[in-house]
MOPAC internal coordinates of N, CA, C and O (Angstrom, degrees):
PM7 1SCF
backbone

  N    0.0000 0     0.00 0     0.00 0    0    0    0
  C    1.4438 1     0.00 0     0.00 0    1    0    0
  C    1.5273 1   108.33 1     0.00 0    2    1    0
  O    1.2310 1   124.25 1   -31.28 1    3    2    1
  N    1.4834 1   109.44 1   148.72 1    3    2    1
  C    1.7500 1    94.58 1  -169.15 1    5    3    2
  C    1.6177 1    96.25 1  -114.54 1    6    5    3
  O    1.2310 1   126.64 1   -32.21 1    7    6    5
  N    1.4026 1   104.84 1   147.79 1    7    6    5
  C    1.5338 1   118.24 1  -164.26 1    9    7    6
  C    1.7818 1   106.20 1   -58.74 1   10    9    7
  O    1.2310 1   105.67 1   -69.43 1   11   10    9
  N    1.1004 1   144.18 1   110.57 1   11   10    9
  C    1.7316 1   131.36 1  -179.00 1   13   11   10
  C    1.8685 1    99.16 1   -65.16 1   14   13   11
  O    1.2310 1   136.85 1   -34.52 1   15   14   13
  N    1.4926 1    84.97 1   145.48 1   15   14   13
  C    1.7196 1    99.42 1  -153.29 1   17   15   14
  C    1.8301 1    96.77 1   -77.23 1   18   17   15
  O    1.2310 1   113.37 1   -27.40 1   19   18   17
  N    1.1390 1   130.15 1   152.60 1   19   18   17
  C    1.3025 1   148.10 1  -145.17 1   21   19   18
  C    2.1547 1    90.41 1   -87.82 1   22   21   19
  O    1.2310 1   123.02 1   -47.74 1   23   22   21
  N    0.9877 1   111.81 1   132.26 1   23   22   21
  C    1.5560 1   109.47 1   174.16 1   25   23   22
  C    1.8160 1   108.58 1  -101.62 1   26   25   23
  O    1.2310 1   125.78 1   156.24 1   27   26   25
  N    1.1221 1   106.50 1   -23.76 1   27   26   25
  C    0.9969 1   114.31 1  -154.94 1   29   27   26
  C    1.8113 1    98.61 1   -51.03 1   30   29   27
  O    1.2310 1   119.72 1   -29.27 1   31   30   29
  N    1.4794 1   118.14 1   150.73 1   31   30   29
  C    1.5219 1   113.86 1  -168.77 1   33   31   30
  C    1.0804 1   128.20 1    48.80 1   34   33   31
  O    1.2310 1   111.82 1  -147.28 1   35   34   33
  N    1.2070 1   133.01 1    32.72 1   35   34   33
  C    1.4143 1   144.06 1   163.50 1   37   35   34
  C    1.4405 1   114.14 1  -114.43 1   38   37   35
  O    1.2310 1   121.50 1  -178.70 1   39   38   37
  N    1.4360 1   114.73 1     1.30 1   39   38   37
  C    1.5505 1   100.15 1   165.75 1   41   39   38
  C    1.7541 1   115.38 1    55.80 1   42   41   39
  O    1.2310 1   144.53 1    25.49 1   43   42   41
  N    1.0838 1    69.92 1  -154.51 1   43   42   41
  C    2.1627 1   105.64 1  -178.69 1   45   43   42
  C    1.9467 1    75.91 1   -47.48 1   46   45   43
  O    1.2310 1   113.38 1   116.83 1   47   46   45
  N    1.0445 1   130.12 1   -63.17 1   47   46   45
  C    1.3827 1   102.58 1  -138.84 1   49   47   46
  C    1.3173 1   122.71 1   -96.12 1   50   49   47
  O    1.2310 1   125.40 1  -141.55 1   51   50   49
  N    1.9034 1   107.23 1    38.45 1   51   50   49
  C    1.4301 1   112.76 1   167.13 1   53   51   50
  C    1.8455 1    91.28 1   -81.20 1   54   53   51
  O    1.2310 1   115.24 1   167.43 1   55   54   53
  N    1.1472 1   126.63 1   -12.57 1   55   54   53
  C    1.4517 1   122.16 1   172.64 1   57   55   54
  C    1.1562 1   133.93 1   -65.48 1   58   57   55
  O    1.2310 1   121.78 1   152.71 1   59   58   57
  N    1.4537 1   114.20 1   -27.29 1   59   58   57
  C    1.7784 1   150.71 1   165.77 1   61   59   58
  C    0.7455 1   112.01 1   -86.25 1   62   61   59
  O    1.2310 1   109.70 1  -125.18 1   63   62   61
  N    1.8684 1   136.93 1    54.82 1   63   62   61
  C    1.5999 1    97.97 1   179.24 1   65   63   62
  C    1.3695 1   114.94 1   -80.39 1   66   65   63
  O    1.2310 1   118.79 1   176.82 1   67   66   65
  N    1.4226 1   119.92 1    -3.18 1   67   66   65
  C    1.6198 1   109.30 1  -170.86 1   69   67   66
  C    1.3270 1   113.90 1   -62.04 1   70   69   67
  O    1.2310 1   122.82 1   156.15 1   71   70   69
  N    1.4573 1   112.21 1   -23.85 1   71   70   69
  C    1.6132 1   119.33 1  -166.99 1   73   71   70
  C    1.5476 1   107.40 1    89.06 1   74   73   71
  O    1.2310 1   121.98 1   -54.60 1   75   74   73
  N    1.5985 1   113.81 1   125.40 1   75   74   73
  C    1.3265 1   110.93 1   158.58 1   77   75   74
  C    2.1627 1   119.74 1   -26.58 1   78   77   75
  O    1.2310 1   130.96 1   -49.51 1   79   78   77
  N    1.2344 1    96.45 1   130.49 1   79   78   77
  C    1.4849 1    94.87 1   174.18 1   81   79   78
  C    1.9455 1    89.55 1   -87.34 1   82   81   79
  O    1.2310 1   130.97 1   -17.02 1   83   82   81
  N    1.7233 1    96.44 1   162.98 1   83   82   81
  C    1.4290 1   126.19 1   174.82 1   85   83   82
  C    1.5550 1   118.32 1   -40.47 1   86   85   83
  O    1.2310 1   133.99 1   144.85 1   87   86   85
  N    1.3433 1    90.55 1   -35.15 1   87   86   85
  C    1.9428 1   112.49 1  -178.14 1   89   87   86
  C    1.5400 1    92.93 1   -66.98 1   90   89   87
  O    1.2310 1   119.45 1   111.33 1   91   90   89
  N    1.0844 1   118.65 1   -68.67 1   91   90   89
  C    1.5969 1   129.99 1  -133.75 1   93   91   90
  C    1.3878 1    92.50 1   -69.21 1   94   93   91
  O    1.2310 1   116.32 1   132.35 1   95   94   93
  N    1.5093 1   124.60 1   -47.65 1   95   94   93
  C    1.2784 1   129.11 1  -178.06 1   97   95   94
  C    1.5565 1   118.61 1   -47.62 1   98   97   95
  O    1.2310 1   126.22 1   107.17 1   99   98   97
  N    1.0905 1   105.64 1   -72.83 1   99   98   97
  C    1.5951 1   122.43 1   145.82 1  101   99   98
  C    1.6796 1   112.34 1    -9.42 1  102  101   99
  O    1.2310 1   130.42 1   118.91 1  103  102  101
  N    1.3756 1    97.51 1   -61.09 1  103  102  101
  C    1.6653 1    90.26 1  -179.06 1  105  103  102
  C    1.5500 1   114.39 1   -71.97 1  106  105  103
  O    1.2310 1   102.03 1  -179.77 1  107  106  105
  N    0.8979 1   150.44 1     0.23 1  107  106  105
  C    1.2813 1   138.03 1  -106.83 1  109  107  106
  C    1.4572 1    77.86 1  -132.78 1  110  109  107
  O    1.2310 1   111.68 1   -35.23 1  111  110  109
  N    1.4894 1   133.29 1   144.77 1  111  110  109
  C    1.3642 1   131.27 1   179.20 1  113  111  110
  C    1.7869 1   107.58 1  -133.78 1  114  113  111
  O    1.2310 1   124.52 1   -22.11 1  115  114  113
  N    0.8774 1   108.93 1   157.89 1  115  114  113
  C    1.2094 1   109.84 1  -177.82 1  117  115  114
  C    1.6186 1   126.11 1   -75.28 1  118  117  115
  O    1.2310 1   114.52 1   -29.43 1  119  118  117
  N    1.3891 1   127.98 1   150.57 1  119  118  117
  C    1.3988 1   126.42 1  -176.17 1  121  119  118
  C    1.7108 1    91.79 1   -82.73 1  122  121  119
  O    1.2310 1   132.03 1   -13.18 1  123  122  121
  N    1.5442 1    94.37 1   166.82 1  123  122  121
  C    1.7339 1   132.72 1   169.88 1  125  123  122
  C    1.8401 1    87.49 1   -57.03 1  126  125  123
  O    1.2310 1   126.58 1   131.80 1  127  126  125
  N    0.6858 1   104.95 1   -48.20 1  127  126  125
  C    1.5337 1    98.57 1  -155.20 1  129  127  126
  C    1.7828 1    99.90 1   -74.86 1  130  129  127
  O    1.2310 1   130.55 1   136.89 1  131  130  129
  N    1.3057 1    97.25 1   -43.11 1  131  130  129
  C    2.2587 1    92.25 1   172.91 1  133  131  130
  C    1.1549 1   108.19 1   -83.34 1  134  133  131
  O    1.2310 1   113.69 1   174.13 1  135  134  133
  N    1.4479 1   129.55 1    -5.87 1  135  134  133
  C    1.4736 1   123.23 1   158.17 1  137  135  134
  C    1.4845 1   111.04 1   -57.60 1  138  137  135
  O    1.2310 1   124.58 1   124.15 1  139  138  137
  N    1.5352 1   108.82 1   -55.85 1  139  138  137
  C    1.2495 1   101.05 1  -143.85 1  141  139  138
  C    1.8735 1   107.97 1   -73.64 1  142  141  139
  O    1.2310 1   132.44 1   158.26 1  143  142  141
  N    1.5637 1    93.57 1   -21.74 1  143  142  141
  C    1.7729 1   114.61 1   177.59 1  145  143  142
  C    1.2920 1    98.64 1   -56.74 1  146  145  143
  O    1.2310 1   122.97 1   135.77 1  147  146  145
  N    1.3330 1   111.92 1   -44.23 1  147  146  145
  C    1.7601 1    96.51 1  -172.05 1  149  147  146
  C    1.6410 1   112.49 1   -71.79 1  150  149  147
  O    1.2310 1   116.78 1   168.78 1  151  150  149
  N    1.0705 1   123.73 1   -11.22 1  151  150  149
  C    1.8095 1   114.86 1  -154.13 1  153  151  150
  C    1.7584 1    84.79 1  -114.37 1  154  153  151
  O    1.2310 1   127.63 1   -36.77 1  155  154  153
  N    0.9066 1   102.91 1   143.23 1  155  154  153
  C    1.6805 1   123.66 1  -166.65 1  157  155  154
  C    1.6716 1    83.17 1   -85.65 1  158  157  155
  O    1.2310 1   120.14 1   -59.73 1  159  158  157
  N    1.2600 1   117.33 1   120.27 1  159  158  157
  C    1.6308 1   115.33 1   155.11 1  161  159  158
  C    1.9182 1   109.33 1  -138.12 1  162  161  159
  O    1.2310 1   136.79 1   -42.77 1  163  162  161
  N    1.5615 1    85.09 1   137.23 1  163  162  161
  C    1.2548 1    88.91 1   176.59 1  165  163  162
  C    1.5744 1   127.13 1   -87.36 1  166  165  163
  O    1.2310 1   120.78 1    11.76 1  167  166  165
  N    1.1980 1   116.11 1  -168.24 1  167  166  165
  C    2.0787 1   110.13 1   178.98 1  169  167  166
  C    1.7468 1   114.84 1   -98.35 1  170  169  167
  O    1.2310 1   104.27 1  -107.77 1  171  170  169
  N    0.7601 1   146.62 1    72.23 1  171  170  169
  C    1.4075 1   121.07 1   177.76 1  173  171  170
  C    1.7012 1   110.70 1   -75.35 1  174  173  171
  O    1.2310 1   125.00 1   -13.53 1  175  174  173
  N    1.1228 1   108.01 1   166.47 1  175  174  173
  C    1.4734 1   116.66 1   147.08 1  177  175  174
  C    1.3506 1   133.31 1  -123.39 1  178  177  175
  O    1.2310 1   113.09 1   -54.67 1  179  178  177
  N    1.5002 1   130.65 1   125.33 1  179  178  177
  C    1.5281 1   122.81 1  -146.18 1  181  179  178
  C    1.7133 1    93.09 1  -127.60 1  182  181  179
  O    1.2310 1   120.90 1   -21.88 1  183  182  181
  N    1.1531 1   115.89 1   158.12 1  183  182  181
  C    1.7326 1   112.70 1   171.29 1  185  183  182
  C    1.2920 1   112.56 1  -107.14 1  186  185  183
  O    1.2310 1   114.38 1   -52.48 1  187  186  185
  N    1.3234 1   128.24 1   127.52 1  187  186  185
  C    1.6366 1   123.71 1   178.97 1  189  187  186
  C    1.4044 1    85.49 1  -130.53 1  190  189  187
  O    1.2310 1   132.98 1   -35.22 1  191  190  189
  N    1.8157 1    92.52 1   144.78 1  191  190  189
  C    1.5058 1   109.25 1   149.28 1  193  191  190
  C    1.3207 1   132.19 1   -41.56 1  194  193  191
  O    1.2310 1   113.15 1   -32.52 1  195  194  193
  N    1.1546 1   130.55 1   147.48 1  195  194  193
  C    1.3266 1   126.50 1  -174.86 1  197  195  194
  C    1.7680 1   118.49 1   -72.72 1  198  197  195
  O    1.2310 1   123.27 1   143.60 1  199  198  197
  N    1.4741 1   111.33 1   -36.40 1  199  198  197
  C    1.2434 1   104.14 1   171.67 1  201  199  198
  C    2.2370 1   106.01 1   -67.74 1  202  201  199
  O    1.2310 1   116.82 1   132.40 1  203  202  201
  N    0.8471 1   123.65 1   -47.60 1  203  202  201
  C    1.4042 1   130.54 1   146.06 1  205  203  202
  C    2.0404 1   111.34 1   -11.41 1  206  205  203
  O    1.2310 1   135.98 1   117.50 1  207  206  205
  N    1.1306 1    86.67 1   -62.50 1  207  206  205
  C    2.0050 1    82.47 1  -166.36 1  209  207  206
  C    1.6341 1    95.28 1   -82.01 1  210  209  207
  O    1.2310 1   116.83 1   164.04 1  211  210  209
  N    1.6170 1   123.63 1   -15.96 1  211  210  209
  C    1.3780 1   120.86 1  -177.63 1  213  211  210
  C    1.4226 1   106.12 1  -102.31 1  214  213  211
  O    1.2310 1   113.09 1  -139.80 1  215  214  213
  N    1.1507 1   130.66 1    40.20 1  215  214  213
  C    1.6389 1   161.67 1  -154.99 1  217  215  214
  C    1.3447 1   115.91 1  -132.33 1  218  217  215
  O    1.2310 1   129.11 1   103.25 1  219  218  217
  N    1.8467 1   100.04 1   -76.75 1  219  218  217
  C    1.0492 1   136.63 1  -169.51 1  221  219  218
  C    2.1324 1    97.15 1   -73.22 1  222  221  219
  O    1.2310 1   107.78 1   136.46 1  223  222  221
  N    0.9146 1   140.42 1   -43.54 1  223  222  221
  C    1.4989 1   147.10 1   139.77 1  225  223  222
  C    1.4122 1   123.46 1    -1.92 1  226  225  223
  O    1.2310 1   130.96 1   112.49 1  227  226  225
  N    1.7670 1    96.46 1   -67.51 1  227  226  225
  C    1.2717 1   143.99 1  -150.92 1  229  227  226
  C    1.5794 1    96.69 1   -63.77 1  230  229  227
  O    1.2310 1   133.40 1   105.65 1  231  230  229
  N    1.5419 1    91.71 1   -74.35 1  231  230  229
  C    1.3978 1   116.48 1   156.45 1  233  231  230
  C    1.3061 1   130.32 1   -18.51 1  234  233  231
  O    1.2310 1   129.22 1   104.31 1  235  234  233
  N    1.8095 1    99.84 1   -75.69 1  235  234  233
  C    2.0681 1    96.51 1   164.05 1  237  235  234
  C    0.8462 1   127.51 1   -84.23 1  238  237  235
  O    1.2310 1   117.32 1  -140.17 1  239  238  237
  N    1.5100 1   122.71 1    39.83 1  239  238  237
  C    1.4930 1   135.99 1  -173.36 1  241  239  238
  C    1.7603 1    87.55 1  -106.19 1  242  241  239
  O    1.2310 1   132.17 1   131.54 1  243  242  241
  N    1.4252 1    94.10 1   -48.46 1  243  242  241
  C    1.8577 1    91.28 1  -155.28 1  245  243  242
  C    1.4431 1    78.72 1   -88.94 1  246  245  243
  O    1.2310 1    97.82 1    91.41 1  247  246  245
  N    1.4953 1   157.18 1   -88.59 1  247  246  245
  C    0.7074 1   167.07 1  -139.01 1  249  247  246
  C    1.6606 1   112.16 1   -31.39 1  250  249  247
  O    1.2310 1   115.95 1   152.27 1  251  250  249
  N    1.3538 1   125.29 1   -27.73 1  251  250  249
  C    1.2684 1   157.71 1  -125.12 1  253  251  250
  C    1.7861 1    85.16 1  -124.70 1  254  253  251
  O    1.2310 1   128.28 1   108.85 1  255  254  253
  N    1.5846 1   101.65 1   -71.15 1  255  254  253
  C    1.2167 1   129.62 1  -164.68 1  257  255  254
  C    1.5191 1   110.25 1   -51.98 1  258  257  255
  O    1.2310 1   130.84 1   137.55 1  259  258  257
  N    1.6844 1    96.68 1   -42.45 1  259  258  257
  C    2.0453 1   112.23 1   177.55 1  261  259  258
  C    1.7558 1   106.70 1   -55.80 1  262  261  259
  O    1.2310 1   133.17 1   142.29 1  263  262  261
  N    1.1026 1    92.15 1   -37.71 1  263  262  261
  C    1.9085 1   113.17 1  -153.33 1  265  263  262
  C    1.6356 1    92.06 1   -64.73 1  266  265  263
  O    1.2310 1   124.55 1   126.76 1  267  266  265
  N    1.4561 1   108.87 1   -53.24 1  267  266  265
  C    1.1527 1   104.24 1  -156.65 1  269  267  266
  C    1.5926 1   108.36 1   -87.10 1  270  269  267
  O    1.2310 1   115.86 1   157.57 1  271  270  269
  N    1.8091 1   125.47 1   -22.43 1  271  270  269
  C    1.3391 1   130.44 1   147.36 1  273  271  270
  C    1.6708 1    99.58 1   -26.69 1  274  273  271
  O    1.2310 1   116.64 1    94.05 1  275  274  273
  N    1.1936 1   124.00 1   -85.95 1  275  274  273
  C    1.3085 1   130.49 1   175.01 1  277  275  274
  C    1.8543 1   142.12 1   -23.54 1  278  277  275
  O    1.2310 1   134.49 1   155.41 1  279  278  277
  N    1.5002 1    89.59 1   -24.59 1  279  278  277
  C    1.3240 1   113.87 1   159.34 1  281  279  278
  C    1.6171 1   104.65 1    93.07 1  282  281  279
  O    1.2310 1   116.24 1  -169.31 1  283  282  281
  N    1.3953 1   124.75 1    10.69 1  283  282  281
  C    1.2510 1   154.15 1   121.85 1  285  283  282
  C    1.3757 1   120.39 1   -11.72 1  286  285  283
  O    1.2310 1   118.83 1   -76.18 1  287  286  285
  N    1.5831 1   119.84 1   103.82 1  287  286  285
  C    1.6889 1   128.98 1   166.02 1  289  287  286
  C    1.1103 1   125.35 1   -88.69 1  290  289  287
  O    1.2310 1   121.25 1  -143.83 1  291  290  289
  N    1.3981 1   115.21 1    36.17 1  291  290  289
  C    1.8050 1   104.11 1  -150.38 1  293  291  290
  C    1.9496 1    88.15 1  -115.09 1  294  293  291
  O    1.2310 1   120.84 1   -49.40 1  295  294  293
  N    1.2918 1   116.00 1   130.60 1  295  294  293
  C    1.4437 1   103.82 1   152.54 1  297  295  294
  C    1.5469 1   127.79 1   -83.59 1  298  297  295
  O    1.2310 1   125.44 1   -12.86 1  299  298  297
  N    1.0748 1   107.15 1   167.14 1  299  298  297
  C    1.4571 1   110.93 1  -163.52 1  301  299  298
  C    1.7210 1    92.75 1  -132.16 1  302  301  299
  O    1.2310 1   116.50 1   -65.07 1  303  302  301
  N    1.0041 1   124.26 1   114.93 1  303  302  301
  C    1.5425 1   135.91 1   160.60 1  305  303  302
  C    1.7346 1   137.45 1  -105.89 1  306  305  303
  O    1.2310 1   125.44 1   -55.27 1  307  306  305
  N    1.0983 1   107.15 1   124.73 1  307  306  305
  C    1.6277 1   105.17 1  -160.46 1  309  307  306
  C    1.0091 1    91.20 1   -42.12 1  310  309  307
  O    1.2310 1    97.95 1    86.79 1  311  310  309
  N    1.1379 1   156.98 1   -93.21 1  311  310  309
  C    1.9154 1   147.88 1  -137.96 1  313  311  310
  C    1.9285 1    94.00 1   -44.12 1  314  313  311
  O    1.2310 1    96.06 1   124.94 1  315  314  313
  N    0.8913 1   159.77 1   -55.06 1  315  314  313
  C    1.4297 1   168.63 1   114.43 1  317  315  314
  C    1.9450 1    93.21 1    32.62 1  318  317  315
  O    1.2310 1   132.19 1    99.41 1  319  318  317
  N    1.6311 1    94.07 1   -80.59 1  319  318  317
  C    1.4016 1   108.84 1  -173.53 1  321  319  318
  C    1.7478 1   111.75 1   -57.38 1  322  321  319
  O    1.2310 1   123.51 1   133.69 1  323  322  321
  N    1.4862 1   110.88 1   -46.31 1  323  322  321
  C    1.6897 1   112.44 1   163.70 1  325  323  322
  C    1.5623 1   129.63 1   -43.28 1  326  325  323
  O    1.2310 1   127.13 1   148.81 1  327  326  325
  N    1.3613 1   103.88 1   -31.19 1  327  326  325
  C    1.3713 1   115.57 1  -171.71 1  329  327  326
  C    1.6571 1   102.25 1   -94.31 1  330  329  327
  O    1.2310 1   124.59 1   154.05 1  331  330  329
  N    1.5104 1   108.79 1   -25.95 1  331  330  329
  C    1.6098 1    86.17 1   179.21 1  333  331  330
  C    1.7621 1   104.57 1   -92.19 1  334  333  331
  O    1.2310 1   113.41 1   158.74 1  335  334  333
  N    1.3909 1   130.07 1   -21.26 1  335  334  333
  C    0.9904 1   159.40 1   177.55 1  337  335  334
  C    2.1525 1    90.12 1   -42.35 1  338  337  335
  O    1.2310 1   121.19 1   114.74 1  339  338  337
  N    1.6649 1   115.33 1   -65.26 1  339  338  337
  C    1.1208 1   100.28 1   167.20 1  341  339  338
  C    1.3414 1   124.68 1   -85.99 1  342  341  339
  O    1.2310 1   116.07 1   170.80 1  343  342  341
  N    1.3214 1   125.07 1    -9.20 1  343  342  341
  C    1.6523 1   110.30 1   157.34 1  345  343  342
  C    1.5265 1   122.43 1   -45.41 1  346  345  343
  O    1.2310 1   113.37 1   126.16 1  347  346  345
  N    1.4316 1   130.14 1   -53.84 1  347  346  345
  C    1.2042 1   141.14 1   153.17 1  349  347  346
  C    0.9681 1   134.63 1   -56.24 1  350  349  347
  O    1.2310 1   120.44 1   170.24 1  351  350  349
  N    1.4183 1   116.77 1    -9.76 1  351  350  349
  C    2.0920 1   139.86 1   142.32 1  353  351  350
  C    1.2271 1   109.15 1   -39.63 1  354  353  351
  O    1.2310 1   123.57 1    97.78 1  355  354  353
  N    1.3379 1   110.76 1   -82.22 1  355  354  353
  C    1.5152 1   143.18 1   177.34 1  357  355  354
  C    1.6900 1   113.87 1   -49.66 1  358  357  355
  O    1.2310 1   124.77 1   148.90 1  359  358  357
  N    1.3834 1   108.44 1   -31.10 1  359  358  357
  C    1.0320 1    95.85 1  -163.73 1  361  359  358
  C    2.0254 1    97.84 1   -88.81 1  362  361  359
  O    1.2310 1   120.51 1  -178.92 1  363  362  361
  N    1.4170 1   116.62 1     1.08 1  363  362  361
  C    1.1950 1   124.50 1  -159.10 1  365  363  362
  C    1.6128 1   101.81 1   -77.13 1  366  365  363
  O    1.2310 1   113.28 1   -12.62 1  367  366  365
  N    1.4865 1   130.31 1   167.38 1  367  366  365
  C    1.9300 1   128.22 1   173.53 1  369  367  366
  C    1.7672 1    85.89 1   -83.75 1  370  369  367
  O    1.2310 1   128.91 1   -46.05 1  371  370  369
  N    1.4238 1   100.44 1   133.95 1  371  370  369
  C    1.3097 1   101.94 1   177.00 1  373  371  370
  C    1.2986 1   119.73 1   -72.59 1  374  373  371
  O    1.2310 1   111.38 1   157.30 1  375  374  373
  N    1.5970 1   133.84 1   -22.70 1  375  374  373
  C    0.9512 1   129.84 1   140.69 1  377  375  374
  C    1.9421 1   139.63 1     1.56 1  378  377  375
  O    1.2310 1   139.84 1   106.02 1  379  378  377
  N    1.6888 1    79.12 1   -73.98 1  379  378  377
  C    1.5591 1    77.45 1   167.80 1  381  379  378
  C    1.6138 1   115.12 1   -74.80 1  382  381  379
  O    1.2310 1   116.45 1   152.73 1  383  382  381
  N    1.0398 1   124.35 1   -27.27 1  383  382  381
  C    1.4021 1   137.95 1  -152.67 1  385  383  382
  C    2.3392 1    73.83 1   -63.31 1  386  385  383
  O    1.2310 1   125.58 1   121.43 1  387  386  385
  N    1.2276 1   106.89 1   -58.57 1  387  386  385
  C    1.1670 1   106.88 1  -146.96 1  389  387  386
  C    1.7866 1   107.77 1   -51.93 1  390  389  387
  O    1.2310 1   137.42 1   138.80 1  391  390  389
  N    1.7382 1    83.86 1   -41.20 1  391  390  389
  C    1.8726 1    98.91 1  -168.16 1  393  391  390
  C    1.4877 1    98.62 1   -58.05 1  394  393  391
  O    1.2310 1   108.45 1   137.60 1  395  394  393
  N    1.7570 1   139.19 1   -42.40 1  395  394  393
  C    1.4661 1   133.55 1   158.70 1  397  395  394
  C    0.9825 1   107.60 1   -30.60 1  398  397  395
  O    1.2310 1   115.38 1   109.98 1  399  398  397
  N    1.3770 1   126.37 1   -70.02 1  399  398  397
  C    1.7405 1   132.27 1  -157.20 1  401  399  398
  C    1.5511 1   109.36 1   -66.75 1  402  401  399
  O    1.2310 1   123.07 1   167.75 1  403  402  401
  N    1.8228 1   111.72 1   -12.25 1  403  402  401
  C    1.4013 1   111.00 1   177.97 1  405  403  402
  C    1.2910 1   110.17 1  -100.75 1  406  405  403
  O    1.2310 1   111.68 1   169.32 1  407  406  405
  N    1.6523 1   133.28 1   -10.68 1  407  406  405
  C    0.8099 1   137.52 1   178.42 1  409  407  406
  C    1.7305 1   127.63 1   -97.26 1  410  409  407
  O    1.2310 1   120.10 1   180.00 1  411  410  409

């Protein structure tokens, strides 16, 4: 009689026994959450106006809302929106940046 093989710690994949095929693996993309583990981010703390942080909300309210019209699983979190918010800072002629900051 042959011993039935031990499940124990195998999770989800006493459901799989075939094993992911070569393809599937391949397809397989990573979550928000092992994205964000992989990319080194640091903490700041910044001060915004209050109509500002009820903006910034506002924003990943609808933003959130488009994604998932779209058929889209992805969350979107203000620190997300902050960080691209200064990519498009930076990416501005400082020039103008200055004539804002003088005005």
């Amino acid at each position: 009689m042959v011993k039935r093989q031990s499940i124990k710690g195998l999770g989800r994949e006493i459901y799989f026994r075939g094993g992911p095929t070569e393809a599937s693996k391949q397809a397989n993309f990573l979550t928000d959450k092992q994205v964000k583990q992989q990319i080194s981010l640091e903490r700041a703390t910044f001060y915004v106006k209050p109509e500002q942080q009820e903006r910034l909300e506002t924003l990943k309210i609808k933003l959130r809302s488009r994604l998932r019209e779209r058929g889209e699983r992805r969350a979107i979190d203000k620190s997300e929106l902050v960080r691209l918010a200064l990519d498009l800072l930076t990416e501005q002629d400082e020039n103008e940046l200055l004539e804002r900051l003088a005005s």
